[in-house]
C-alpha positions as CSV (number, residue, x, y, z in Angstrom):
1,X,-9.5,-8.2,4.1
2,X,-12.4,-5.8,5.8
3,X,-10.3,-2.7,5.3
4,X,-11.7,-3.3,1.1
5,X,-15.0,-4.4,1.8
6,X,-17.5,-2.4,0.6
7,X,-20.7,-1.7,2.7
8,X,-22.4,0.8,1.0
9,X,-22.6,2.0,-2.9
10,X,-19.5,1.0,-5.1
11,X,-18.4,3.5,-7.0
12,X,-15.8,2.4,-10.3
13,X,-12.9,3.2,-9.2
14,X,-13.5,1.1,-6.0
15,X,-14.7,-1.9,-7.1
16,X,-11.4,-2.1,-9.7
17,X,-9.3,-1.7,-6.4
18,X,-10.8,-4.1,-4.4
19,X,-10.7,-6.8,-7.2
20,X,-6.8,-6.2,-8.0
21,X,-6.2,-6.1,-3.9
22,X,-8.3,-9.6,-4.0
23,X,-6.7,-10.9,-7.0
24,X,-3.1,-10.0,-6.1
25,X,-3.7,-11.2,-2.7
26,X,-4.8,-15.0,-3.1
27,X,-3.0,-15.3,-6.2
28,X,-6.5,-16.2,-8.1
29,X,-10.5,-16.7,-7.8
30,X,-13.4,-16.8,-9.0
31,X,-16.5,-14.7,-9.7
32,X,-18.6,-16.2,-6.6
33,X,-15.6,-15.8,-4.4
34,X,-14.8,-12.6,-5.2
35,X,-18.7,-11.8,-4.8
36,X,-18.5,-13.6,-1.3
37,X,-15.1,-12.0,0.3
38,X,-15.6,-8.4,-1.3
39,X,-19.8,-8.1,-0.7
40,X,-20.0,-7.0,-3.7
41,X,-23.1,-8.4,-6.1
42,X,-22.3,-11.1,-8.5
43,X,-23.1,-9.6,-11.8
44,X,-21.0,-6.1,-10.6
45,X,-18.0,-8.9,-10.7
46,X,-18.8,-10.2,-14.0
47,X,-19.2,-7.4,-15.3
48,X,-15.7,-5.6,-14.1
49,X,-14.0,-8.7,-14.7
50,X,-15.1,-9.0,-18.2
51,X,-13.7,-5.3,-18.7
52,X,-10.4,-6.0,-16.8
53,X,-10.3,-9.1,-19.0
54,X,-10.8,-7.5,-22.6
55,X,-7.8,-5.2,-21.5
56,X,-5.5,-7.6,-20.7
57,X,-5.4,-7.1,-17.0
58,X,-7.2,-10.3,-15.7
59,X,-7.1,-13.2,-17.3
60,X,-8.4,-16.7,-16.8
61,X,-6.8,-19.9,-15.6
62,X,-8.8,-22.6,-16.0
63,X,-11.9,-23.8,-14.9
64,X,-12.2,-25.3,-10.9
65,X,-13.5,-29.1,-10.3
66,X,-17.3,-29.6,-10.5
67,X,-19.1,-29.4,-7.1
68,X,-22.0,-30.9,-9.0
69,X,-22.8,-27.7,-10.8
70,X,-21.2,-25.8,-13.9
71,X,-17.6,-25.2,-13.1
72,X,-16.7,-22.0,-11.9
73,X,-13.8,-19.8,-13.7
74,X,-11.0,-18.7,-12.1
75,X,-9.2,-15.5,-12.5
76,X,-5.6,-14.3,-11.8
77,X,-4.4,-10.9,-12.2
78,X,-1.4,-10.5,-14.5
79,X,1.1,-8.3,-12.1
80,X,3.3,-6.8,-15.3
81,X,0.1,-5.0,-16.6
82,X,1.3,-2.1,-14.5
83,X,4.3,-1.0,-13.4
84,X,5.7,1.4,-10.6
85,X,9.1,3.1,-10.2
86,X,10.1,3.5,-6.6
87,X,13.2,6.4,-6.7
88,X,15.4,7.7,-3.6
89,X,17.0,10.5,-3.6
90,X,20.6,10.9,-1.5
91,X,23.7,13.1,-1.2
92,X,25.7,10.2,-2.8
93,X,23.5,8.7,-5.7
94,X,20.5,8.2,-6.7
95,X,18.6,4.6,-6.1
96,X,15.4,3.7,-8.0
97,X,13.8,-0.1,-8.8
98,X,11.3,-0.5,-11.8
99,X,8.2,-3.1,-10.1
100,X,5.0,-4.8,-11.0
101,X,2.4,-5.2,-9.2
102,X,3.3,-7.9,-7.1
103,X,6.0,-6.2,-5.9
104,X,8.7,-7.7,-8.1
105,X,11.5,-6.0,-9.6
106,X,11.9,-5.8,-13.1
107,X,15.3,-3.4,-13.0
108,X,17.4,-2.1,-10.2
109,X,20.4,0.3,-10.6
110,X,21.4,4.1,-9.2
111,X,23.0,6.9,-10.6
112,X,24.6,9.8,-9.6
113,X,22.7,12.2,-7.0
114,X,20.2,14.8,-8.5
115,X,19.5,16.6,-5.3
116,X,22.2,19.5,-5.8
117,X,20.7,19.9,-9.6
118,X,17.5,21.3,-11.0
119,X,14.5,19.1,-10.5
120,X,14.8,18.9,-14.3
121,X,17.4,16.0,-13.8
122,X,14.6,14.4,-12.2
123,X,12.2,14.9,-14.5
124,X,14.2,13.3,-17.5
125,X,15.7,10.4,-15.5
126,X,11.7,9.7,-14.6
127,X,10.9,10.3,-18.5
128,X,13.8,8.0,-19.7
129,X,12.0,4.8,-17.2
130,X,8.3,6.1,-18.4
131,X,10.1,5.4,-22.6
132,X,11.5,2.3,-21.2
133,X,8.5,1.0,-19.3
134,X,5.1,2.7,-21.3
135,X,2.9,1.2,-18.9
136,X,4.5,2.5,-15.7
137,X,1.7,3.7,-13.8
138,X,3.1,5.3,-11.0
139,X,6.3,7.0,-9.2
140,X,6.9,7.0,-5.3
141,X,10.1,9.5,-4.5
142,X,11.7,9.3,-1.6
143,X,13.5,12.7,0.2
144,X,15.9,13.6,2.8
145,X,13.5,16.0,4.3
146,X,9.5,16.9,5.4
147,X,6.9,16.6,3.5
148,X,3.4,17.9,3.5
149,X,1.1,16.2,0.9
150,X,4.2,16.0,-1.8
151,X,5.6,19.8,-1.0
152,X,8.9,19.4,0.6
153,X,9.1,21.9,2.6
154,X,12.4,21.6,4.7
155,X,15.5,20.1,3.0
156,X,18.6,21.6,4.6
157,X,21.6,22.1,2.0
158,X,19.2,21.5,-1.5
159,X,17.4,24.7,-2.1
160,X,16.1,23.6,-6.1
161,X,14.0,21.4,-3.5
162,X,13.1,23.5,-1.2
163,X,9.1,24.8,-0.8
164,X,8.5,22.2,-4.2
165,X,5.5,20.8,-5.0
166,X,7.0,17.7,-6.6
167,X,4.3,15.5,-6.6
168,X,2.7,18.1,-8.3
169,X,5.3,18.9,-10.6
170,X,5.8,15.1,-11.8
171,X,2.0,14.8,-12.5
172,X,2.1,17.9,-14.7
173,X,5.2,17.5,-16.2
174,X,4.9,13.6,-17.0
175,X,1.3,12.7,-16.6
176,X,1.8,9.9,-14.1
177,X,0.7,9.7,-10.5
178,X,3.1,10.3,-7.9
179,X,3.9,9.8,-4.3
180,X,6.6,11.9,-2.7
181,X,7.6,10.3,0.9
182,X,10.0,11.6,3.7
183,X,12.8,8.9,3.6
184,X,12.9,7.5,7.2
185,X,9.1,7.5,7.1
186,X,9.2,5.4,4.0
187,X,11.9,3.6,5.6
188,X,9.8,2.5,8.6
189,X,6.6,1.4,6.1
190,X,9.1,-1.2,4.3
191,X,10.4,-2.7,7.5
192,X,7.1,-3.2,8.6
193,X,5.8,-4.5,5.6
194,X,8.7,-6.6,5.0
195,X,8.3,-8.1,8.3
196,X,4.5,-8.1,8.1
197,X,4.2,-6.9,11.4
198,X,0.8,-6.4,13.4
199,X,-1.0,-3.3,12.9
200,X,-0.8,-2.2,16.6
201,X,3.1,-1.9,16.9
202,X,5.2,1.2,17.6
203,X,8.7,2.1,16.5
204,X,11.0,4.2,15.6
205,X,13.8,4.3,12.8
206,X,16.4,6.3,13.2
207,X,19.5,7.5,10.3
208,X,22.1,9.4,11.7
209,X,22.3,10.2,7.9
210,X,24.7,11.9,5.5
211,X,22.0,14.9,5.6
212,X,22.1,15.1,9.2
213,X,19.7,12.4,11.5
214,X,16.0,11.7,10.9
215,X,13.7,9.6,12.1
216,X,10.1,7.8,11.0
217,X,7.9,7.1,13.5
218,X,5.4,4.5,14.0
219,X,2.2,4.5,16.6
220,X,0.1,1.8,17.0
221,X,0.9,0.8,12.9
222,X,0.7,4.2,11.5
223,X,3.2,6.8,10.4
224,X,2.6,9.9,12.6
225,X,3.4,13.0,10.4
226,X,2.7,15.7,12.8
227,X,0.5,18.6,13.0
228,X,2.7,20.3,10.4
229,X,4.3,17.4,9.4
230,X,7.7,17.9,11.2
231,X,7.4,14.4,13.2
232,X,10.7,12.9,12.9
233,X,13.2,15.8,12.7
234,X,15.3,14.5,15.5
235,X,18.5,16.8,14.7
236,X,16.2,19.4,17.1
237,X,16.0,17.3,20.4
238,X,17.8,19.6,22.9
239,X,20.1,17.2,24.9
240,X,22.9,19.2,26.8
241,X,23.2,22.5,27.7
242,X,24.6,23.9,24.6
243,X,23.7,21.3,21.8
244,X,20.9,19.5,20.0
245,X,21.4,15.8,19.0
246,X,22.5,16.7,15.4
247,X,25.5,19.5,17.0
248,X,25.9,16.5,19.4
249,X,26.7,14.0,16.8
250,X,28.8,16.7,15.2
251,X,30.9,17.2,18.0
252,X,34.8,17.0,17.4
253,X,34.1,15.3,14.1
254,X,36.9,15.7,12.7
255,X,36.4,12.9,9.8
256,X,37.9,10.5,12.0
257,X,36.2,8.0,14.0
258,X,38.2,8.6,17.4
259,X,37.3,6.6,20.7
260,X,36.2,9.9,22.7
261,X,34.3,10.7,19.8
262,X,32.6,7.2,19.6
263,X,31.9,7.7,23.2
264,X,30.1,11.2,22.7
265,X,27.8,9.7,20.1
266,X,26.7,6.5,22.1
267,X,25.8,9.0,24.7
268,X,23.8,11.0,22.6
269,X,21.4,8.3,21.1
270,X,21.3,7.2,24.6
271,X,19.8,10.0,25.8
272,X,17.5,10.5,22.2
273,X,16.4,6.6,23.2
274,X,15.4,7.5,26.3
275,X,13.3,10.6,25.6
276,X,11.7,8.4,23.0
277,X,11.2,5.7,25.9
278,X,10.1,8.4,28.0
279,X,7.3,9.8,25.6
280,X,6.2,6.9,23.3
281,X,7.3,4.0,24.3
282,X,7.9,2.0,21.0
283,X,8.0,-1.6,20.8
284,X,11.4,-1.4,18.5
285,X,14.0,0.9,18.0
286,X,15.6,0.3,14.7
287,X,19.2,1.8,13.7
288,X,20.8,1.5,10.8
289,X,23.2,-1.8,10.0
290,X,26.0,0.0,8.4
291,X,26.2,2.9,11.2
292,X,25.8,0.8,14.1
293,X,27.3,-2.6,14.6
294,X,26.7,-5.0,17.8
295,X,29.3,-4.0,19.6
296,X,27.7,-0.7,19.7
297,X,23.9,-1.3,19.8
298,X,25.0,-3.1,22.9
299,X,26.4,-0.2,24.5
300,X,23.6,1.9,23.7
301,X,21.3,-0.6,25.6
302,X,23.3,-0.6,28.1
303,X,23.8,3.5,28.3
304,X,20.0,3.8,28.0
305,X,19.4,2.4,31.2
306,X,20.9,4.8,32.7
307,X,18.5,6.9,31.6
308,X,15.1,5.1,32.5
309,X,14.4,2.0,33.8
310,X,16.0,-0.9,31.8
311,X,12.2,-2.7,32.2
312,X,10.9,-0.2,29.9
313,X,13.2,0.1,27.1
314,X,12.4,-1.0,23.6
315,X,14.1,-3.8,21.2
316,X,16.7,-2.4,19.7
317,X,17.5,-4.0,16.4
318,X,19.5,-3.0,13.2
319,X,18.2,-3.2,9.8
320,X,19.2,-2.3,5.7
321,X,18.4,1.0,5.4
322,X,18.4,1.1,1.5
323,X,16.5,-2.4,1.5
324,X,13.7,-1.1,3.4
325,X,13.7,2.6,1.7
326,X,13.0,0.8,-1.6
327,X,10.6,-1.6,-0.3
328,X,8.1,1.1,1.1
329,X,8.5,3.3,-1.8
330,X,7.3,0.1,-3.4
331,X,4.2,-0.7,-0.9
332,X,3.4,3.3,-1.6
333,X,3.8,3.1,-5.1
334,X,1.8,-0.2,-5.4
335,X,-1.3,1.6,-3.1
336,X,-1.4,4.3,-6.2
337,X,-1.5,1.7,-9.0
338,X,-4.1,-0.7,-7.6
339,X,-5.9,2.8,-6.9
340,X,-5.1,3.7,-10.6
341,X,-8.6,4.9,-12.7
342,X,-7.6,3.0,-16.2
343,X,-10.2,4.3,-19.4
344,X,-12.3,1.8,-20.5
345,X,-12.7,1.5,-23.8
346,X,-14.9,-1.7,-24.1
């Protein structure tokens, strides 16, 4: 695990990270291990551990066989000291999952959609988990729209979002640390994580959305966000003369799904696959399984090669969209609790 290692001082906060990280990780070990694999001085372990212990967060599991010396205690971490709430906001409803820190979930539901209301909504819903759950630590929050450090700052059709701080807004409002992610970028974290892929890969996940399309996109393992942090607004790509690929999409969309108009939108994430092709060119393209069936993602593939050389064309693959939402508003929300700065009153 070098991206926790610690090379140079250790300051609190870090040396609590990289033990949870450790401890959640390998499921237990003890003080000379976690000396050995974090390179970080043996009474510096003891002495955190015996903190995390007093409070409940560690605790010990038994003592390992003798080597010939005194047996070594081993630690586990307990994952339902802290918990996370991982919330997605849509047109339709409103998804959330209450986890520990292993990732587990403790409750799962949705309720009706809060984006056309006054962040207050928000806020309550988020108070009524925080009454139900006192030590949940942390809130990821998922939007249809950019984001720039947790200001959204373009959400067509929601203007009581529009230009809001919300991270911000949470924190003060509710005292708890919050993420706020764009939804297709969050999107494309969970599949990777869920698939544990390497950390050089490059994709592309692409909604053609109930809030128009969107995309999250993945270089070499890492979310690119853009120099303003516009990556992945897709509904601008100019593709004919007259339209961009959301107006393309749009086309004779009369609310029924006609051949000629299945035809038109094939064409059109055709052409958006082949400009990505042409410019990144990902490992994966991943569309979503309840807007695009086989019969269909074959087509595309096959349209796309029209468009540049079949040789060059990414896997395209389907995949849950609401399954993989949650799951990186999860892997966000657990990077903030294993970050989390907990008083120490021992």
């Amino acid at each position: 695990m070098s991206e926790i290692r610690l090379t140079s001082q250790h300051t609190r906060s870090e040396v609590i990270r990289c033990l949870r990280s450790e401890l959640l990780e390998h499921g237990s070990a003890t003080k000379v291990e976690l000396s050995h694999n974090l390179q970080i001085s043996f009474p510096t372990i003891s002495k955190f551990l015996k903190q995390m212990e007093n409070r409940g967060e560690v605790t010990s599991v038994g003592l390992d066989e003798s080597s010939g010396g005194r047996r070594a205690i081993r630690y586990t971490y307990q994952p339902n000291y802290m918990l996370g709430l991982a919330i997605f906001l849509e047109k339709g409803e409103t998804n959330y999952a209450v986890f520990n820190c292993l990732g587990e979930v403790i409750e799962q539901g949705n309720t009706h959609s809060m984006l056309e209301e006054d962040v207050l909504q928000l806020t309550t819903f988020i108070e009524s988990k925080k009454n139900a759950y006192p030590n949940m630590n942390a809130v990821a929050i998922g939007v249809p729209g950019a984001v720039n450090n947790g200001t959204i700052f373009h959400i067509p059709g929601y203007e009581n979002y529009h230009n809001l701080d919300l991270k911000k807004h949470i924190e003060e409002q509710l005292a708890i640390p919050t993420v706020v992610e764009n939804d297709m970028n969050a999107a494309a974290i969970g599949y990777m994580a869920q698939r544990e892929m390497v950390e050089r890969i490059s994709l592309l996940y692409l909604y053609l959305g109930k809030n128009g399309p969107g995309a999250g996109i993945v270089i070499n393992g890492e979310i690119v966000r853009g120099k303003t942090f516009f990556s992945g607004e897709v509904s601008f790509v100019p593709q004919y003369d007259d339209r961009n690929f959301l107006e393309a999409l749009a086309n004779g969309d009369s609310g029924k799904k006609s051949i000629a108009h299945m035809t038109e939108n094939i064409d059109a994430i055709s052409r958006l696959v082949g400009t990505i092709t042409s410019i990144l060119n990902p490992h994966y393209i991943i569309l979503c399984d309840d807007e695009i069936d086989t019969v269909m993602l074959n087509q595309i593939t096959e349209r796309s090669a029209t468009y540049v050389p079949r040789e060059h064309l990414p896997e395209l693959a389907v995949s849950n969209l609401k399954h993989d939402y949650l799951n990186g508003l999860q892997r966000l929300g657990l990077s903030v609790l294993i970050s989390q700065q907990i008083d120490d009153q021992h």
